[in-house]
C-alpha positions in Angstrom: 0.0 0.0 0.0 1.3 3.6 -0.6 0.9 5.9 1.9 1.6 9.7 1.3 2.5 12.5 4.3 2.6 15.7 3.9 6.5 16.9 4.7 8.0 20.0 5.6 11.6 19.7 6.5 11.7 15.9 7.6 8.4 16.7 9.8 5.0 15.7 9.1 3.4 19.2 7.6 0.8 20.6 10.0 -0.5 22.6 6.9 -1.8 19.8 4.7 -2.2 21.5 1.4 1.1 23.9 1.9 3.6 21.5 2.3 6.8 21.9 0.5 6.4 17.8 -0.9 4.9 14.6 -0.2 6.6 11.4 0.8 5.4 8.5 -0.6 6.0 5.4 1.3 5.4 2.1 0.0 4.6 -1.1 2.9 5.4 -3.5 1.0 8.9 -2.7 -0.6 9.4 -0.2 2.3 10.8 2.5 0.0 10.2 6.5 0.2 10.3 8.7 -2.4 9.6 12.4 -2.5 7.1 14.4 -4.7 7.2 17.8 -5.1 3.9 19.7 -4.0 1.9 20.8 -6.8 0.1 23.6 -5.4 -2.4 24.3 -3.3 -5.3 24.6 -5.3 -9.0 23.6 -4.0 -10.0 19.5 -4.7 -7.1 18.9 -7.0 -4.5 17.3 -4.2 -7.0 14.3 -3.0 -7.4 13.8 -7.4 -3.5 14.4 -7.7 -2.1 11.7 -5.3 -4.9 9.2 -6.3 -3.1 9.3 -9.2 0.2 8.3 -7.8 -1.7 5.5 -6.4 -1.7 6.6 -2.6 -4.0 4.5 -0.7 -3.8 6.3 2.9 -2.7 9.6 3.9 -1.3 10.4 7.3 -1.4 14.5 7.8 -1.5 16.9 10.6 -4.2 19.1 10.0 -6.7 19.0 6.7 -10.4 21.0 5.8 -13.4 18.5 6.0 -13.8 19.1 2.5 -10.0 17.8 1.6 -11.1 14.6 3.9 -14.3 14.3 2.0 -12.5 14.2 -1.7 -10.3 12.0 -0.1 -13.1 9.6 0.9 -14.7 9.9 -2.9 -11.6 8.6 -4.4 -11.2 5.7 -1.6 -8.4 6.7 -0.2 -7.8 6.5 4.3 -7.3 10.0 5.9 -5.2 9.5 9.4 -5.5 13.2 10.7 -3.9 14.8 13.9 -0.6 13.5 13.1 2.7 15.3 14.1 6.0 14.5 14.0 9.4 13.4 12.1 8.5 11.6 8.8 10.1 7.9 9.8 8.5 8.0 13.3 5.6 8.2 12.2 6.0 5.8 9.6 7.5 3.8 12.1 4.0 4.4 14.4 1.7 3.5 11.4 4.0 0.3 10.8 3.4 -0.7 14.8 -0.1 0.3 14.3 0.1 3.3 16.6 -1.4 6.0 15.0 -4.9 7.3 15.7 -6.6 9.9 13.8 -8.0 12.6 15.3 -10.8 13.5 12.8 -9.4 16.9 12.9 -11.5 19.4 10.6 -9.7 22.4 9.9 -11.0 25.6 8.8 -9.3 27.2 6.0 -10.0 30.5 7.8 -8.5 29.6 10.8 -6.4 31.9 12.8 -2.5 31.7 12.6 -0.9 29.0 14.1 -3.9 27.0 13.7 -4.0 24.0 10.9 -5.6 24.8 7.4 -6.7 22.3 4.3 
């Protein structure tokens, strides 16, 4: 399965749609690979890494509309998540991580998380 997280320097991106690139990590060869970040633009990630054949995507914080694309184009949504990239991989791979079912507003205030 292929699993893509939001990165911003080695660290799970709290800012789902602005992160600098995406790792993609696949479980059964256990190999990364980074993907530039298209853009930000509304709908077009959750269309974007369905593409690249991501199956699950672990991210910090992320609108309930983001979640809900996700959900049309059967890929998992693990929200809530912070942290370096491989421990968190590392969590998912000892079935550690819980989702929050964080719904961020893309008008939140700063510091807060955004889609």
């Amino acid at each position: 399965m292929l699993i893509a997280i939001p990165n911003e320097e080695n660290m799970v991106c709290p800012h789902f749609g602005h992160c600098e690139s995406f790792v993609l990590y696949d479980t059964e060869t256990k190999s990364i690979r980074s993907l530039p970040n298209p853009g930000h633009q509304p709908g077009a990630l959750p269309a974007f890494l369905k593409v690249q054949g991501a199956k699950l995507v672990i991210a910090g914080g992320m609108g309930g509309r983001a979640q809900d694309l996700f959900a049309e184009n059967n890929i998992q949504v693990i929200v809530g998540i912070s942290g370096n990239i491989s421990d968190v991989i590392t969590q998912y791979e000892k079935s550690e991580l819980k989702s929050s079912g964080e719904v961020c507003s893309e008008h939140a205030h700063a510091g807060d998380c955004h889609s």
